[in-house]
N, C-alpha and C positions, 0 to 999 in steps of 0.2 A: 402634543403630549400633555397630559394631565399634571404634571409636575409629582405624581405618586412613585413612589419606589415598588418595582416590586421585584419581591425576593425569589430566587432562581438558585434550585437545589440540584447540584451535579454529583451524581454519585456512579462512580465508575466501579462495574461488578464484573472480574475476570470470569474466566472459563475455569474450574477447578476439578471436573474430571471430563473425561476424553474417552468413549468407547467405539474399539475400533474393532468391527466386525470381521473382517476379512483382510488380510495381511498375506503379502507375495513379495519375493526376491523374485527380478528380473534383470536381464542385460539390460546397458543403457539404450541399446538399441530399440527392442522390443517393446520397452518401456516409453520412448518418445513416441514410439509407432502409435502402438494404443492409442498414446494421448492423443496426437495427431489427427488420427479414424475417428473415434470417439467426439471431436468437437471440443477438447479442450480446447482455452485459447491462451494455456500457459502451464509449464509443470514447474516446483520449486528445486532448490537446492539447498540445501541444511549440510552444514559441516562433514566435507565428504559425499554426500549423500544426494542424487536424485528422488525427488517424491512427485507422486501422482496421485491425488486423494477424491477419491470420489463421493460429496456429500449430496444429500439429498436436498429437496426444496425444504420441508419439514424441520430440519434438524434444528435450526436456531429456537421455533414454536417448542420442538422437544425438549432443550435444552430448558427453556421456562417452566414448562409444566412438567417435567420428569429428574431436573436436576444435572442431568449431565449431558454434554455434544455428541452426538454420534458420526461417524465416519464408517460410511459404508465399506469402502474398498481402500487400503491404503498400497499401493505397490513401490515400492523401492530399489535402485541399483546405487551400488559403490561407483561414485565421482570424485576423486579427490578434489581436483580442479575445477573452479568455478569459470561458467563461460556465461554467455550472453544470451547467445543461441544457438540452439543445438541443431546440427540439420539432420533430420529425419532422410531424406532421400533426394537425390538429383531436384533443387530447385524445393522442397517441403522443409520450412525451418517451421522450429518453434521455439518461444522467448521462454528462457530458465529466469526464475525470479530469484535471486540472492535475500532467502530470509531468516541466515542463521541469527541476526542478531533478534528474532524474536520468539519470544519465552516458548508459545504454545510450537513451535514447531522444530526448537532444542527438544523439550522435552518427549514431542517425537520419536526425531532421532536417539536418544536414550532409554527410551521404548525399545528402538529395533536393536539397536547394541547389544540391551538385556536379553534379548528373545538368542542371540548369537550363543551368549556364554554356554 
């Protein structure tokens, strides 16, 4: 080491808008299913709420150059209860992630609430 300091600038820049293409109410069932077929390798849980968000490879690139996230697909079913893993069918689980305590995926759920009233 050169005995030089050098100066290291962290600057943390949220997500500040969110466009979500395509939006569905599903059963929990139907809902895991998809996931399941599809290759996910995990659906969340947000206060209540089952999600299934299907983002593109592009979107974070979009997100820089156009200003906001996009979400291709988001599907959702009413969960009260939060579990671990959901099992899709004799012997087919999938891991539900617990991630109400984060911002972008309250504000989600607050999304779909609004779209109810």
């Amino acid at each position: 080491m050169s005995g030089k300091s050098h100066e290291v600038e962290v600057e943390i820049v949220t997500t500040q808008r969110i466009r979500i293409l395509g939006v569905d109410e599903r059963s929990p069932d139907k809902l895991a299913w998809c996931a399941f077929t599809y290759g996910c390798n995990r659906i969340f849980w947000s206060n209540g709420y089952l999600l299934c968000l299907e983002v593109l490879e592009k979107a974070f690139e979009y997100e820089v150059e156009k200003g906001f996230f996009p979400i291709a697909q988001l599907c959702y079913a009413k969960f009260p209860n939060y579990t671990h893993i959901y099992e899709v069918s004799r012997g087919m689980q999938i891991p539900v992630v617990d991630v109400s305590d984060m911002l972008v995926y309250r504000k989600i759920v607050e999304a779909i609430q609004a779209l109810k009233r």
